[in-house]
C-alpha positions in Angstrom: 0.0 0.0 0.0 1.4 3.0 -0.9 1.6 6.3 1.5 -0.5 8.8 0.7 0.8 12.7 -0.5 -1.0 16.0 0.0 -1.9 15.9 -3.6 -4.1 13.2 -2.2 -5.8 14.9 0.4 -6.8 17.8 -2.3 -4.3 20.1 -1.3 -3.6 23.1 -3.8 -0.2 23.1 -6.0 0.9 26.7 -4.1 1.0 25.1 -0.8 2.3 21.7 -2.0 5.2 24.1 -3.3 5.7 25.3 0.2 5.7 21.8 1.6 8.1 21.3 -0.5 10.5 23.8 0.1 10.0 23.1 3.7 10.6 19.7 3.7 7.8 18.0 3.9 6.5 15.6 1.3 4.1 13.2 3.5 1.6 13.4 5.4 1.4 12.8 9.2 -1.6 10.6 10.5 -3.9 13.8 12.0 -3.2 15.5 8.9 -4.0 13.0 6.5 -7.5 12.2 8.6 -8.2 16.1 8.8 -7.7 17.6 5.7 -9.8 16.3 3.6 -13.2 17.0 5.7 -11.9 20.4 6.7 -11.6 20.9 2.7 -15.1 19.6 2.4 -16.3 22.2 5.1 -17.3 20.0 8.1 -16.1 21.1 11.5 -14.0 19.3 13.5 -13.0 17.6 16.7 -8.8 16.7 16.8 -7.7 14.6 19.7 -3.7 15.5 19.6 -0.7 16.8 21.2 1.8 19.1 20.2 4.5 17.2 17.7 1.6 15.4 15.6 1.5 18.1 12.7 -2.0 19.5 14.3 -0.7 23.0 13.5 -0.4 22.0 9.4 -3.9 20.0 9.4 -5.6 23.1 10.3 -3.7 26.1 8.7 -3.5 23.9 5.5 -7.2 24.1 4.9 -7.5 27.4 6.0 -5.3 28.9 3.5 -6.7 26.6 0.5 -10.4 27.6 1.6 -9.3 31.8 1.8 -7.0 31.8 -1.2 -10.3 30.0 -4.1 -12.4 32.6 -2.4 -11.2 36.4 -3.5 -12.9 39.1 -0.6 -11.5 42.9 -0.4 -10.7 42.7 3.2 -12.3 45.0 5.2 -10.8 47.5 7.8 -10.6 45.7 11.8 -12.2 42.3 10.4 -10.4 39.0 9.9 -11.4 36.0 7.7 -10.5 33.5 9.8 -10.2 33.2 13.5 -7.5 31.4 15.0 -7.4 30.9 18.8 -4.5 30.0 21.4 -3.5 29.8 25.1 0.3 31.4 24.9 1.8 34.1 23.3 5.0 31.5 22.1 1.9 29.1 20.7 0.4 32.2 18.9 4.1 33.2 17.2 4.5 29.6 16.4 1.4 29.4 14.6 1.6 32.3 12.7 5.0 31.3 11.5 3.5 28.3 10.0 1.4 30.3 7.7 4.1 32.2 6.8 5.6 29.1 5.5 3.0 27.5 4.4 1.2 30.5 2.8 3.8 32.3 0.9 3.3 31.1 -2.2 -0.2 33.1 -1.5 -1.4 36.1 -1.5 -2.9 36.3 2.2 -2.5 38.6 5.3 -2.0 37.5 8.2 -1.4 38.9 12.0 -0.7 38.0 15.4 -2.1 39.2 18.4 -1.3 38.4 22.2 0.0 40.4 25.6 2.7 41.5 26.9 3.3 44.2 24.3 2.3 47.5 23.1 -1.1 47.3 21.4 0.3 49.9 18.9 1.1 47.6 16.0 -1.3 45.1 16.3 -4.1 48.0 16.2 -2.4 49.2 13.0 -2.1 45.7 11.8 -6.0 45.4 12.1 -6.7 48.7 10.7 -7.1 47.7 6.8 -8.0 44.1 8.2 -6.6 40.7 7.4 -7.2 37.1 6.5 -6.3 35.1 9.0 -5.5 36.4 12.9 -4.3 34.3 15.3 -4.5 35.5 18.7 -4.5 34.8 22.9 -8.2 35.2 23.9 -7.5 38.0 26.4 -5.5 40.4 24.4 -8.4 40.0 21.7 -11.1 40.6 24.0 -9.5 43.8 25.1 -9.1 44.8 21.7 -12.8 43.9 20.8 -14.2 45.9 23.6 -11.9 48.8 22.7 -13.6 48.2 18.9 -10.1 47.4 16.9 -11.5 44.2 16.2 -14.8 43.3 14.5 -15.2 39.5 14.4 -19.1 39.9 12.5 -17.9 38.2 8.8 -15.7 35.8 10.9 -16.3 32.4 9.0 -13.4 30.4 10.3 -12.7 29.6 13.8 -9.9 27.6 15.4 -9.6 26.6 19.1 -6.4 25.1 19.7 -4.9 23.6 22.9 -8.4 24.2 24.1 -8.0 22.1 27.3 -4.8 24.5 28.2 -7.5 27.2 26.9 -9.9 26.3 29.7 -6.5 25.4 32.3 -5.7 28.9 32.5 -9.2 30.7 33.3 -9.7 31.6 29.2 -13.2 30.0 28.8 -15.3 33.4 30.0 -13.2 35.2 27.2 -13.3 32.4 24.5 -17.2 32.4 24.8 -17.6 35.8 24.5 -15.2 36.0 21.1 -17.3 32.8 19.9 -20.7 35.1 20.8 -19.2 38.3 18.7 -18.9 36.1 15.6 -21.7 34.4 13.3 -23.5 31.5 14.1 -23.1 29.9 10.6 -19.5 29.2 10.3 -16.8 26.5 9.8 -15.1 25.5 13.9 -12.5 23.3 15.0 -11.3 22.1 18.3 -8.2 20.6 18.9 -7.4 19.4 22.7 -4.7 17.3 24.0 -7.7 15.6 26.6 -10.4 15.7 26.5 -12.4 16.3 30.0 -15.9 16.9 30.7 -15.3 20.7 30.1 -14.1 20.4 26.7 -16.8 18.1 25.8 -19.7 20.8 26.9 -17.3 23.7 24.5 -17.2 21.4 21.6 -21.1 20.7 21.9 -21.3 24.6 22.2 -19.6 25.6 19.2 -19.1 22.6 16.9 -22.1 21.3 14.4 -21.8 17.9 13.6 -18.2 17.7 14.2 -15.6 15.1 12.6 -14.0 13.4 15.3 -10.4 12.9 14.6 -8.1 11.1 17.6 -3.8 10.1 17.9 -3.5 8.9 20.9 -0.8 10.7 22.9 0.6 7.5 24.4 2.6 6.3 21.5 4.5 9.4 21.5 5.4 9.0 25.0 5.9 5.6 25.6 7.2 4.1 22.5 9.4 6.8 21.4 11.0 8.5 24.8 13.3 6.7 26.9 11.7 7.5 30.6 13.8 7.3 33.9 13.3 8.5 37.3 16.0 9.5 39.6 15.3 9.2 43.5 16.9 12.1 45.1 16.6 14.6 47.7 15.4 17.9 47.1 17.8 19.4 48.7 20.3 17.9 46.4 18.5 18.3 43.1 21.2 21.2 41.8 23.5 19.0 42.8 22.1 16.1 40.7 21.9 18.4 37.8 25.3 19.6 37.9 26.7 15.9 37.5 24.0 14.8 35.0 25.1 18.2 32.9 28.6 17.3 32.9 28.0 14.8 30.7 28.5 16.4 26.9 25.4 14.7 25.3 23.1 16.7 26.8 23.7 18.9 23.9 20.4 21.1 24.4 18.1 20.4 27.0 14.8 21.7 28.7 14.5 21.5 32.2 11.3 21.7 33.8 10.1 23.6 37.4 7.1 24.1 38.6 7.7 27.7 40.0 9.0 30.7 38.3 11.2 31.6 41.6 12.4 28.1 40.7 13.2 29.0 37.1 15.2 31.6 37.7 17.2 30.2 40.6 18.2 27.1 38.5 19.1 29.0 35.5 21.1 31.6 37.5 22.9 28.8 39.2 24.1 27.0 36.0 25.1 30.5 34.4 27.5 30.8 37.5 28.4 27.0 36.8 29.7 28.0 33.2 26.4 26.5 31.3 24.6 29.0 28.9 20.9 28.5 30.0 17.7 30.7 29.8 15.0 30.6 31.8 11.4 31.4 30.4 8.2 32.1 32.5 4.8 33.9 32.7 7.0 37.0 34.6 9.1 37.2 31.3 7.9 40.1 29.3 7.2 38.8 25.3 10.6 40.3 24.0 12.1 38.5 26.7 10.6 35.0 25.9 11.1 35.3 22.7 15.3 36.2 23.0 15.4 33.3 25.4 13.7 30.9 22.8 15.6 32.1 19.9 19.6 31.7 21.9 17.9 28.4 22.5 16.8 27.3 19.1 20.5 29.1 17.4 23.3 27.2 20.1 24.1 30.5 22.0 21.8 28.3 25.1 22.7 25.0 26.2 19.6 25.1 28.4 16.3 26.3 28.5 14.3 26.1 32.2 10.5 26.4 31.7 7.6 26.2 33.7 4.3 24.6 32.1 3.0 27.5 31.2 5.5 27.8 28.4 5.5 23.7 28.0 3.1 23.8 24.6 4.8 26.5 23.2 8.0 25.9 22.6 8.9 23.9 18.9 12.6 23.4 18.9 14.0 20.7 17.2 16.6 18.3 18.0 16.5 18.8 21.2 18.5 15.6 22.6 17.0 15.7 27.0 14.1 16.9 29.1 15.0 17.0 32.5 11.6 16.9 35.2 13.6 19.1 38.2 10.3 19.0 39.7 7.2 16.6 38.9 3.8 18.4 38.2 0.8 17.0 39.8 -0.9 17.2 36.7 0.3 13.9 35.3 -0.8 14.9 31.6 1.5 17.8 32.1 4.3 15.6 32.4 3.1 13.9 28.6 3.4 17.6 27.4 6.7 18.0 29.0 8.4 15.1 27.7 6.5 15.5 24.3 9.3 18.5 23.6 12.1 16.0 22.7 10.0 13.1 20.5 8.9 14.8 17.6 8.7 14.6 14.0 9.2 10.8 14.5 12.6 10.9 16.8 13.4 9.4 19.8 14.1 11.2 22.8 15.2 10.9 26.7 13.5 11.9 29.6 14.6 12.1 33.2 12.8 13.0 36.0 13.9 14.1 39.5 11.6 12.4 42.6 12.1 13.4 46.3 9.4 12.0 48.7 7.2 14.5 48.9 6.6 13.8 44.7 6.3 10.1 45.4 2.3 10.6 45.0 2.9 12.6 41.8 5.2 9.6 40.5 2.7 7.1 40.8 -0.2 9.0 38.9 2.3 9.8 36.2 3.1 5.8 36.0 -1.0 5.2 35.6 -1.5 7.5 32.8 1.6 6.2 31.0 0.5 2.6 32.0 4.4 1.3 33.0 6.8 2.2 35.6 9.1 4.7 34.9 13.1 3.1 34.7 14.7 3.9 37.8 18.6 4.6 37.9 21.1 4.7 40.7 22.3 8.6 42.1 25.3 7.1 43.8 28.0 7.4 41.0 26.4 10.6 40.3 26.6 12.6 43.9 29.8 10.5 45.0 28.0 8.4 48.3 25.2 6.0 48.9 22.1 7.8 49.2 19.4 6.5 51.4 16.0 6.2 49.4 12.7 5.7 50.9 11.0 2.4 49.9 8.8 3.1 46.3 6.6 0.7 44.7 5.7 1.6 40.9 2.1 1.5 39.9 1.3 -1.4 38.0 -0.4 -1.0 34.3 -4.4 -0.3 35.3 -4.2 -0.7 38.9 -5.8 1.5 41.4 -4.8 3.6 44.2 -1.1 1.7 45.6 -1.1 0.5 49.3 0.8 2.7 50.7 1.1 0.5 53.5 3.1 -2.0 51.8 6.9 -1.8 51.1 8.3 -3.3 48.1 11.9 -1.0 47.0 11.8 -0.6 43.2 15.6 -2.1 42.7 18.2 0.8 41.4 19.3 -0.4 38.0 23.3 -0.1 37.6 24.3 3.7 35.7 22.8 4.3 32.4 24.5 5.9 30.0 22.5 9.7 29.4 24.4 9.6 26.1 22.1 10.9 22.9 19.4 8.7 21.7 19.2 7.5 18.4 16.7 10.2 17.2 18.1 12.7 19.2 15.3 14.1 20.9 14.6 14.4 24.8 12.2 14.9 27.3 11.2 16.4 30.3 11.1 16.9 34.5 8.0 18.3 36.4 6.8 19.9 40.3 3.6 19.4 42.4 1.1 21.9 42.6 0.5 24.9 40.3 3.1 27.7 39.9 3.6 30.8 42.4 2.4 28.3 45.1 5.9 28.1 47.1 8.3 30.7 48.5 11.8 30.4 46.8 13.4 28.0 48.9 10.3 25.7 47.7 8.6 25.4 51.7 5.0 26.8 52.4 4.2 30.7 51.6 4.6 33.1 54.9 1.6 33.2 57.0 0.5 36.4 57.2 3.8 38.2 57.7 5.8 39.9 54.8 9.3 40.5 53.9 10.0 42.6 57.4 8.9 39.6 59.5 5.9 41.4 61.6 2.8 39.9 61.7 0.3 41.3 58.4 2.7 42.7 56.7 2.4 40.1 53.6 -1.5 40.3 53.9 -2.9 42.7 51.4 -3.9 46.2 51.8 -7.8 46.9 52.0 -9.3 47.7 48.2 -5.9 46.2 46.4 -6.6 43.5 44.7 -4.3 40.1 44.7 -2.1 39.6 42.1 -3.8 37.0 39.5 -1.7 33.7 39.6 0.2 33.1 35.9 -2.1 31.9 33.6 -4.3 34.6 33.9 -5.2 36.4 30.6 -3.8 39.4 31.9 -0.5 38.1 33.0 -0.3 35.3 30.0 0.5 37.3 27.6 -3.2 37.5 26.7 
């Protein structure tokens, strides 16, 4: 049977062109099930994570559909409608139809936070054909009439489960309400929880269901292993690990911003180049750190999850979890970095005993125990590690009761693997919940030590945790 092309699917000669010159000749499962009904007009459900071509089986059509149908544009309207969580997703995205598109003769703008409005207002003045934008930043430029979404045929909601993760879904309805009822949607969620399923049902019409399961990414492709250490000898383990030469470009994982910035610090006074990239980052900021990253001038890049679906760098060889999320999906997103475009990657993931809980949920979701390797050659003595039993494939809640070590394998070699891809290390709870030295928040007493002077001032309001549409670059 031979593999299909995009002259299958129905894909225009301009935009095969632009494959072409990009590289890309075939297909990738999502895109090769999605095309061809988003061609035909139907709306759509996709069932995907980042690193499965989503990104090309929705901007594809979208171009094709725009460029057979000639309409002046029309000043502060857009064509088409293209929604995501982060700023880095939204620059990502519209590079894509840069690529993809310029063969064409289309307009196209970004729209997100963190910036001076100036430009994007001028950018919407005369209008455009496609805008792809973070749903707070666009609500604030709705209400202040820049934008006029009324001939809006096309919508796209991508990563709407991080959408609805970070407080958007208020915003996103109200965008969805400012446009017209008859009109071509698509949904595109990593999961798909309860909430997502009441969205799609909202704003899809006899959707097309499309569905790549996230677990062949992570399990067949990602080499995953779990170090038992102390926390308080994390930067210690991470010093040793990085000594190693292999780790050509990595992206460590914390779950804190404080954290972010203390690790990155810590390995520029080492002699590594790192950057460190979090909500707290203004957008010229993020975007410098990405780019050193992408060109060689970074070794290492320390994120926190916020920044986990937006960053598409390739060849990057390790992820390292410094801290594991409690989200166990977000760890799937993490490690989904290094595993792309078909390569292999490595994952390792740091566990003291307060993440023990964390460990286990992630080893459910991924349905098999995560390899774990020996610290001893690593920090030079024997380290003492708490007794661990890994979750077996489908079981239920562990005994905690029982004992049961999990038997250190001998030193594994963290040399490239043979794709060259990596992936990636996660923290409990959400981010901003720690002080820096990662114990509980003050109680009610601020940086002077007297009692109430951390608690808020009467009428202020409290900052808005990262995620937030005004502080995520929205």
């Amino acid at each position: 049977m031979t593999e299909k092309t995009f002259a299958d699917l129905g894909v225009a000669e301009p935009l095969i062109r632009a494959l072409g010159d990009a590289g890309y000749t075939h297909p990738t499962p999502i895109q090769a099930q999605s095309i061809p009904a988003l061609l035909d007009g139907r709306d759509l459900l996709g069932l995907a994570q980042t690193g499965t071509g989503k990104t090309a089986a929705f901007t594809l059509p979208i171009l094709q559909q725009l460029a057979a149908v000639f309409e002046k544009r029309q000043p502060k309207q857009a064509r088409a409608l293209i929604l995501a969580p982060t700023r880095e997703l939204v620059v990502q995205i519209a590079k894509s139809i840069e690529t993809y598109g310029r063969h064409l003769k289309l307009r196209h703008t970004a729209i997100f936070g963190g910036v001076n409005q100036f430009r994007q207002v001028r950018a919407m003045q005369g209008g455009v054909d496609i805008l792809v934008a973070t749903p707070g930043r666009l609500l604030d430029l709705m209400n202040q009439r820049h934008v006029d979404l009324r001939r809006t045929s096309l919508l796209v909601l991508d990563e709407a489960d991080r959408m609805l993760d970070m407080g958007f879904v208020r915003d996103v309805t109200k965008i969805v309400a400012a446009m017209p009822k008859e009109r071509q949607s698509l949904l595109f969620s990593a999961t798909m929880p309860k909430s997502i399923e009441h969205l799609a049902a909202e704003i899809l019409s006899d959707p097309v269901r499309v569905e790549v399961t996230p677990e062949v990414v992570t399990v067949d492709r990602i080499d995953q292993r779990v170090l038992h250490v102390d926390g308080k000898r994390k930067r210690e383990l991470l010093a040793k690990l990085l000594d190693d030469a292999d780790l050509s470009r990595v992206i460590i994982f914390t779950r804190t911003k404080h954290c972010a910035n203390r690790v990155s610090e810590q390995l520029e006074k080492s002699g590594v180049a790192a950057e460190a990239i979090h909500g707290n980052k203004s957008q010229g900021a993020r975007q410098r750190a990405l780019d050193n990253f992408r060109n060689g001038k970074a070794r290492v890049l320390v994120a926190t999850d916020i920044a986990a679906r937006g960053i598409d760098v390739s060849d990057i060889t390790h992820v390292i979890n410094y801290e594991l999320p409690n989200e166990p999906e977000s760890y799937v997103h993490r490690i989904g970095r290094t595993a792309r475009a078909g390569r292999s990657g490595i994952a390792v993931s740091f566990c003291d005993a307060a993440e023990r809980g964390h460990l286990r949920s992630i080893e459910r979701l991924t349905k098999r125990p995560l390899t774990v390797v020996n610290t001893t050659e690593w920090l030079g003595e024997q380290i003492e590690v708490p007794a661990y039993t890994p979750s077996r494939p489908g079981a239920g809640r562990p005994n905690r009761r029982k004992g049961g070590d999990a038997q250190p394998g001998k030193r594994r070699h963290f040399g490239k693997p043979k794709g060259g891809e990596t992936a990636r290390n996660g923290a409990p709870k959400r981010e901003g919940g720690q002080k820096r030295d990662g114990g509980p928040k003050r109680d009610g007493a601020g940086r002077s030590g007297k009692p109430g002077a951390g608690k808020h001032m009467a009428g202020k309001p409290r900052s808005r945790r990262e995620g937030s549409h005004q502080s995520a670059g929205a």
